[in-house]
BABADO-436010 format. One record per residue: chain; residue in three letters; z, y negated, x negated of N, C-alpha, C in turn. Coordinates in steps of 0.001 Angstrom, whole numbers, plus 524288, in hexadecimal, padded with zeros to 5 digits. Layout:
BEGIN
A:ALA:Z:Y:X:Z:Y:X:Z:Y:X .
...
END
This chain:
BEGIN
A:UNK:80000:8049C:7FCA7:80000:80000:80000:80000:7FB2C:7FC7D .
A:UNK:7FCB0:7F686:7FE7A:7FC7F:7F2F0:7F942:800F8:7EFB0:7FD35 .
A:UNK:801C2:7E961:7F90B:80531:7E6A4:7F8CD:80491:7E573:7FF04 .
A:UNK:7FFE2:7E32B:80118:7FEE3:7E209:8049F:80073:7E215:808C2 .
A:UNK:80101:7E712:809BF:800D5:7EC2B:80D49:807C1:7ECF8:80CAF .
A:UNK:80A35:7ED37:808FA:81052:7ED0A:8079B:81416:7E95B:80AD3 .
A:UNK:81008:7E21C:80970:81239:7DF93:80A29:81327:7DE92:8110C .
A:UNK:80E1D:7DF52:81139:80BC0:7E002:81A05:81059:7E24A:81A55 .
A:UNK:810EF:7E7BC:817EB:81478:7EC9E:81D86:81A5E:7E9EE:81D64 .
A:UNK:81C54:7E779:81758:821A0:7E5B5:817C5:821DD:7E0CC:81A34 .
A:UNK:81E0C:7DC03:81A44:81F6D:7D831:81E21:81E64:7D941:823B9 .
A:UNK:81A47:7DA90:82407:81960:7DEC6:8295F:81DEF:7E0D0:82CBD .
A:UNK:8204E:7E36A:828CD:82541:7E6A4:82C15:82A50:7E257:82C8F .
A:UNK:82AB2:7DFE3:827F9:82E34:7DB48:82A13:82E0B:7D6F2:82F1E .
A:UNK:829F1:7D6F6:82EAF:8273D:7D26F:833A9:8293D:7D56F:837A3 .
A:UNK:827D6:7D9C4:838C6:82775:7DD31:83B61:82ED1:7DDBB:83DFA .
A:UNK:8302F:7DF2B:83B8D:8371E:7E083:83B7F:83863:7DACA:83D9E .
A:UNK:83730:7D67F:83B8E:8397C:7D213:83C33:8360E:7D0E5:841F9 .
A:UNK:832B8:7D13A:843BF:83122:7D128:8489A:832E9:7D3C2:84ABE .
A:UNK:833E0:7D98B:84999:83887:7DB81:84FAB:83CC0:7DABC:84F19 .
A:UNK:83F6D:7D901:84B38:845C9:7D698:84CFC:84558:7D101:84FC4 .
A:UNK:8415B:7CCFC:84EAD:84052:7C942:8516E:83F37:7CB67:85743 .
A:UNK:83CEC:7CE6A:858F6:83C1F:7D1F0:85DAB:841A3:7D346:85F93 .
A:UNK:84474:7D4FA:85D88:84994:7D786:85EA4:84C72:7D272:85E4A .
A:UNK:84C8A:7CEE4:85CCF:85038:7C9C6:85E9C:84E09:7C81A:8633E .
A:UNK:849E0:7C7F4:865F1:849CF:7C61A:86992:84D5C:7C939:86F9A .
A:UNK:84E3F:7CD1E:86E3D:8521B:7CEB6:8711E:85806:7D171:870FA .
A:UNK:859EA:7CF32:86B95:85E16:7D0B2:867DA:85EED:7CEA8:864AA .
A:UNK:86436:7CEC5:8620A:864E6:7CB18:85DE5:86560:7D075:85A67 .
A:UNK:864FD:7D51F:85A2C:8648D:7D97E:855CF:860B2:7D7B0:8509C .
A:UNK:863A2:7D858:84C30:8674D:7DC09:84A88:86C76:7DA0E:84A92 .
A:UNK:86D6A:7D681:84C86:872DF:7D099:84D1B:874E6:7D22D:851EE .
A:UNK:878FA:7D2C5:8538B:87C31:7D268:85812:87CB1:7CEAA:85BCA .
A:UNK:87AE2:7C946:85A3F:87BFE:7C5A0:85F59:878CC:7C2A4:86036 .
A:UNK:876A0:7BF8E:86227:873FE:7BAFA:860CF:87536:7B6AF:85F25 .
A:UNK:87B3A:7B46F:85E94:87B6B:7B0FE:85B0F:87BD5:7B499:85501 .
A:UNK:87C65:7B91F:8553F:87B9E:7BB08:84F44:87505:7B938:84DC0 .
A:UNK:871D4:7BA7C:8515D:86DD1:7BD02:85044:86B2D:7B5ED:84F6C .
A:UNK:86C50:7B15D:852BE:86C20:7AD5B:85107:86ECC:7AB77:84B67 .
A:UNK:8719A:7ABF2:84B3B:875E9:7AA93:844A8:8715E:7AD7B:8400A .
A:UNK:86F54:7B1E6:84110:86C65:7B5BA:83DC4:86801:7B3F7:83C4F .
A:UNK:8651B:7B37F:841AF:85F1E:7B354:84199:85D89:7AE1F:841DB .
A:UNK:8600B:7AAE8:844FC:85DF5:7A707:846B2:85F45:7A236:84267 .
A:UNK:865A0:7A1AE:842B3:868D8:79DF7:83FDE:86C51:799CC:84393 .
A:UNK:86831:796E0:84856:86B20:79307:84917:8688B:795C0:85046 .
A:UNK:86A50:79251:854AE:869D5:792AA:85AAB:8691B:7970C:85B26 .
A:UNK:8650D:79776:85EF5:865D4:79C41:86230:861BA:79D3F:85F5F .
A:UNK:8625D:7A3FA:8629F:85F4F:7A86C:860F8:85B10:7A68F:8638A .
A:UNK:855B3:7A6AE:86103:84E78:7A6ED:86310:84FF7:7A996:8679C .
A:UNK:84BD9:7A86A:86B89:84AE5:7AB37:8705B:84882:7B044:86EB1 .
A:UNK:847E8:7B300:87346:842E9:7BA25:87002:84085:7B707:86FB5 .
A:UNK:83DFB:7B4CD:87379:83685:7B1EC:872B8:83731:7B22C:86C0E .
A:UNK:8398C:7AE6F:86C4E:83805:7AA8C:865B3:837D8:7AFDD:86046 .
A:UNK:83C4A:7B45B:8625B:83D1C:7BB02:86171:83851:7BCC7:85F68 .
A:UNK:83560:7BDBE:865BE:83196:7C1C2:86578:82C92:7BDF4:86327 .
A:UNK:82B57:7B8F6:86374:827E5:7B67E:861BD:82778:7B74A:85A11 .
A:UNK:82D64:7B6EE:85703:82D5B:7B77E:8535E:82AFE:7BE63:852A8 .
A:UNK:830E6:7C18B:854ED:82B8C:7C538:85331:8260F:7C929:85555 .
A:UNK:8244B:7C61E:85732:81F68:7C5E5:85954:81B49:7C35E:85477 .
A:UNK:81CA3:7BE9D:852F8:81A7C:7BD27:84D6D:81C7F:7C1C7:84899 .
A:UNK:81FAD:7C356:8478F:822DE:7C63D:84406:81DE4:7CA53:8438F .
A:UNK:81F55:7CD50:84932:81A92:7D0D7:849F7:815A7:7D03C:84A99 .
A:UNK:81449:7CD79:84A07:80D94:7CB08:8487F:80CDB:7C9F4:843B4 .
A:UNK:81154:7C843:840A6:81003:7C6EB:83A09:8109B:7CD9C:83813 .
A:UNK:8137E:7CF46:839F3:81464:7D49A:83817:80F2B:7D7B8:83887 .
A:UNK:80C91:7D86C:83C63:80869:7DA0A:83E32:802D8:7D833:83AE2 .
A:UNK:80275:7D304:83A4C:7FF6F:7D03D:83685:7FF98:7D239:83139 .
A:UNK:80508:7D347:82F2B:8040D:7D3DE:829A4:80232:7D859:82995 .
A:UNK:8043E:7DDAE:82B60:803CB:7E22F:82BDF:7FD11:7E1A5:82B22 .
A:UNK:7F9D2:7E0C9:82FDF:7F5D6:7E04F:82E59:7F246:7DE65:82B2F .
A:UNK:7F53A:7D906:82979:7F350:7D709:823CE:7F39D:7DB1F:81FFF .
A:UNK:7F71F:7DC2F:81F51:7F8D0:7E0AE:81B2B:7F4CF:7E503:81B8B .
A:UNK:7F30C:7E7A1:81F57:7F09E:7EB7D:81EE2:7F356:7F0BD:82298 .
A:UNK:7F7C0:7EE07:8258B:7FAEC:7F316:8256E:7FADA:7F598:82C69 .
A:UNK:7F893:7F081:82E7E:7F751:7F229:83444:7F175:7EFB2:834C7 .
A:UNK:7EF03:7F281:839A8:7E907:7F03B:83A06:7EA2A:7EA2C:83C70 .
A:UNK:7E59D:7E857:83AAE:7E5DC:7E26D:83C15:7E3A4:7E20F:84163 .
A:UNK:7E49B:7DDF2:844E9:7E576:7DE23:84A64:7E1BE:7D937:84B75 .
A:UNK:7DFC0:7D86E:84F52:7DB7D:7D3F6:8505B:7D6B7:7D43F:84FA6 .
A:UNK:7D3DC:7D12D:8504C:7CD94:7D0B9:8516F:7CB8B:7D014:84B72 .
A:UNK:7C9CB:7D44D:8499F:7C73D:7D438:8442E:7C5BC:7CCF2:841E5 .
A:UNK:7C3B8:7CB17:84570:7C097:7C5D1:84460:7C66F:7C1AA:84336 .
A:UNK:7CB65:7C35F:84384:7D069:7BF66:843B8:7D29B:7C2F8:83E5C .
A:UNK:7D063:7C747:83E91:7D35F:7C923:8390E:7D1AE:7C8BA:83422 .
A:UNK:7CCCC:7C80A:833FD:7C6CE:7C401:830D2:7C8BA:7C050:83085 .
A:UNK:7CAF7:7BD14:8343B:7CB26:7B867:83469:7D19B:7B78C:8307E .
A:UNK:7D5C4:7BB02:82F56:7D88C:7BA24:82DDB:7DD43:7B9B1:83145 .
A:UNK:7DC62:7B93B:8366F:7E161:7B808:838D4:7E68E:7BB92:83718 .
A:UNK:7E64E:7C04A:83731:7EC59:7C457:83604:7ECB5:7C2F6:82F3D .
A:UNK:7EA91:7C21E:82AC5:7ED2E:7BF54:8273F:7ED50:7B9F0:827B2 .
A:UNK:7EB1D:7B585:82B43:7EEFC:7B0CB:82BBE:7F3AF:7B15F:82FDF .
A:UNK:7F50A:7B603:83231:7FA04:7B619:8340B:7FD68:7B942:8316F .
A:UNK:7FBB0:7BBB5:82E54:7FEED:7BD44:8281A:801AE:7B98B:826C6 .
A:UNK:7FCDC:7B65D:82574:7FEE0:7B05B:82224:80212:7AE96:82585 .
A:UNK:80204:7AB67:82841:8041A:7AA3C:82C88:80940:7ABDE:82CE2 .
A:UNK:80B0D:7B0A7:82EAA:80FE9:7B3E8:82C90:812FB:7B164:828F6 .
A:UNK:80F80:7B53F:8242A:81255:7B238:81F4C:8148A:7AD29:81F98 .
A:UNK:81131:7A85C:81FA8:812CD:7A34A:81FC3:816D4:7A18F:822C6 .
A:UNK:8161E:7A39E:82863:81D96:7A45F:82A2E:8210E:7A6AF:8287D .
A:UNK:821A0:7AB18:826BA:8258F:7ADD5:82357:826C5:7A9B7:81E8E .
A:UNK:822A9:7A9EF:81B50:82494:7A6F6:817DA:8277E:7A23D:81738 .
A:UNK:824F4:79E32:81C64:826A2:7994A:81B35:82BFF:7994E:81E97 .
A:UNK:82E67:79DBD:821A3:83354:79DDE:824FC:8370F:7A10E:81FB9 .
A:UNK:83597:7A426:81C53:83815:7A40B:81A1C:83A0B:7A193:81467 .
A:UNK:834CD:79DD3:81469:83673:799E6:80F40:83841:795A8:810C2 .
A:UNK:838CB:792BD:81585:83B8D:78FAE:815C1:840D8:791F9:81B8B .
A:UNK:840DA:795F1:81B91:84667:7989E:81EB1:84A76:7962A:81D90 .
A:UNK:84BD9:79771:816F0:84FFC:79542:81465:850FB:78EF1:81553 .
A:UNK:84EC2:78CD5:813EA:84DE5:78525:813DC:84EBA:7848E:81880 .
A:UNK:84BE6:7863F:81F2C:84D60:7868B:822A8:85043:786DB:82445 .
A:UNK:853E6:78B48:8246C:857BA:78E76:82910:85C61:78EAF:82260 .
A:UNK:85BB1:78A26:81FBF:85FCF:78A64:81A6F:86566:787D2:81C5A .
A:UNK:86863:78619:817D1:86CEC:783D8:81891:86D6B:77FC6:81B0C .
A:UNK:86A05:77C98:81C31:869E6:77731:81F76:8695C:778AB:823C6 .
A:UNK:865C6:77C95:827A0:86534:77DF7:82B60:869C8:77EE6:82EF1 .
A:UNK:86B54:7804D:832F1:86EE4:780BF:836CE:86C49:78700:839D3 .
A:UNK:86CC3:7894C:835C2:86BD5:78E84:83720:87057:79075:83493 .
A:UNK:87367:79572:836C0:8776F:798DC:83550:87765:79AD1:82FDC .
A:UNK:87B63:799EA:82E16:87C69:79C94:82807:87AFF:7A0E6:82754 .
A:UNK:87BA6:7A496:82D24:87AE6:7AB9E:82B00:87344:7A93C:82A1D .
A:UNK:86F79:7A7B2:82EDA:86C5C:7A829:82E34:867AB:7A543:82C3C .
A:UNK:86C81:7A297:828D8:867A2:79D88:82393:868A5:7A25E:81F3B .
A:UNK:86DF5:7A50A:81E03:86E34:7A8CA:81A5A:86BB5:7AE29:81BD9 .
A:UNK:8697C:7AEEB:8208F:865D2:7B49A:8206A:860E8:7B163:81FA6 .
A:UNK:85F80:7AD4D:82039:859B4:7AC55:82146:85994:7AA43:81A1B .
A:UNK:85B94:7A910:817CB:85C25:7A75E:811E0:85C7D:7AC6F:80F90 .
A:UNK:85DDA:7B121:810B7:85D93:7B70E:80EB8:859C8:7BBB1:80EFD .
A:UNK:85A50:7BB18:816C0:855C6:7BCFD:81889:85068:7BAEF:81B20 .
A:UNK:850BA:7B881:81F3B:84C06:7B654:821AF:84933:7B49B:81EF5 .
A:UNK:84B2C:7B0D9:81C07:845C6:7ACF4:8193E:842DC:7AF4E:814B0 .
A:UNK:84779:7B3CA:81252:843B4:7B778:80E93:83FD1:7BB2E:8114F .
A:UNK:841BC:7BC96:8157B:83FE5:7C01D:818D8:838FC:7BEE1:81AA7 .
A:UNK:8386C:7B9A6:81B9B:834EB:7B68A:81CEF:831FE:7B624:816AE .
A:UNK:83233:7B495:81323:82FF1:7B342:81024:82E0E:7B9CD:80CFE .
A:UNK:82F9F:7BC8A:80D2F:82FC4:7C2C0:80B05:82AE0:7C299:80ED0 .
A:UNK:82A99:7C222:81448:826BF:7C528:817A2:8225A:7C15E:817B0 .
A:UNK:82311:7BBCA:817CC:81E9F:7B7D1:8169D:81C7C:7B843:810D0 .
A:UNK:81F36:7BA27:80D9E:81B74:7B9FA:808D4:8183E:7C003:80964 .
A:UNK:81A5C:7C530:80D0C:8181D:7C8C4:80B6B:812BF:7C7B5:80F51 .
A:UNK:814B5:7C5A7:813E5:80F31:7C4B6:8178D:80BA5:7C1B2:81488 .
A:UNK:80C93:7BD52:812B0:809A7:7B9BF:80DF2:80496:7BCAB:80B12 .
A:UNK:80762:7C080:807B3:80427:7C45E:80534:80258:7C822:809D8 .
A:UNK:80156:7C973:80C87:7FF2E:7CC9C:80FBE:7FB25:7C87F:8120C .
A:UNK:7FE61:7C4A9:8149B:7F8B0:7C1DF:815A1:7F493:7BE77:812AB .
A:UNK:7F700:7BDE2:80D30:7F331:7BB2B:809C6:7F23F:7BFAD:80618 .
A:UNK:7F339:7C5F4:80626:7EF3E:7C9D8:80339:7EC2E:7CC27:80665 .
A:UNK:7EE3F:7CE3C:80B4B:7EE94:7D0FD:80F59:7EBA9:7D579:80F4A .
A:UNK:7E8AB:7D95C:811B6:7E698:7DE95:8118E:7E264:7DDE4:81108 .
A:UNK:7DDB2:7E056:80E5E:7D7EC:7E1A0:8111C:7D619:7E38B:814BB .
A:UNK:7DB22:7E73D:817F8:7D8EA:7EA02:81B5D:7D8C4:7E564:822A7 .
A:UNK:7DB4A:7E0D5:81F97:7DABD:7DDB6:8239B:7D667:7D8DF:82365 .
A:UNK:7D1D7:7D9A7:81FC4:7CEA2:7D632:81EFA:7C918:7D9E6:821B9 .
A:UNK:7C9D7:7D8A7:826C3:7C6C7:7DCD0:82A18:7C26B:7D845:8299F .
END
C-alpha cells in the first residue's frame, strides 16, 4: 500500500469516528454523563449545540471522510465522470483539509487563555482537538494535493 493510500484509510477512519460521535451527541451527551459535563468538555462555554447543528457537523465529517477515501484510492469515486475530470472530489479534499487545518492552527489562539471558555476544555482542545485537527488536515492535504491515479478518470 503506498503512502497515499496509508494516509486516506487513517484520516478517512478518523473523520469517520469523529462523525459518528458528532452523530451520537445529537442525542446524548456519551461518552460524558451529563450535559453540563458534556458542555464543560466539548463545548467550553453555554449551552450544548442543538442535534441539527450535531448531525449537520457530522454529516460534513462524513462527506470529508468519504472524499478522502476516494481520493486516496480506497473507495470508488461517486458522481458524474464529467465533475470528477473536472476535479470536484479533490477540491473537496482540499477543502477538508483547509478546515481542519486552519481550526486547528488557530484552536489554540482562539478558544486560549483570554477566551471565556472552561479550563477543562481550553486544556483538552490545547492537547487534543487542535492537534487532532491539524494531524487530519495535514494528512487530507497530502491526499488531496498527491492524491491517486485511479481517480484521474
Amino acid at each position: 500500500m503506498d503512502a497515499v493510500k496509508a494516509a486516506g484509510g487513517v484520516v478517512s477512519a478518523g473523520l469517520a469516528v469523529t462523525g459518528a460521535l458528532h452523530a451520537v451527541w445529537a442525542v446524548t451527551p456519551w461518552p460524558l454523563r451529563t450535559p453540563e459535563e458534556f458542555v464543560d468538555t466539548v463545548v467550553g462555554a453555554g449551552e450544548g449545540p442543538p442535534p441539527s447543528a450535531c448531525l449537520v457537523v457530522a454529516g460534513l465529517l462524513g462527506t470529508a471522510s468519504y472524499l478522502v477515501a476516494a481520493e486516496a484510492g480506497l473507495l470508488p469515486a461517486a458522481g458524474p465522470r464529467g465533475l470528477r475530470r473536472a476535479g470536484f472530489q479533490r477540491a473537496g479534499v482540499r477543502t477538508a483539509a483547509g478546515v481542519l487545518l486552519a481550526r486547528g492552527l488557530t484552536g489554540p489562539v482562539v478558544f486560549g487563555r483570554l477566551s471565556e471558555r472552561s479550563a477543562r476544555f481550553r486544556r483538552l482542545n490545547l492537547r487534543y482537538y487542535s492537534p487532532l485537527c491539524v494531524a487530519l488536515g495535514a494528512g487530507a492535504a497530502a491526499v488531496g494535493w498527491r492524491g491517486s491515479s485511479a481517480t484521474d478518470c
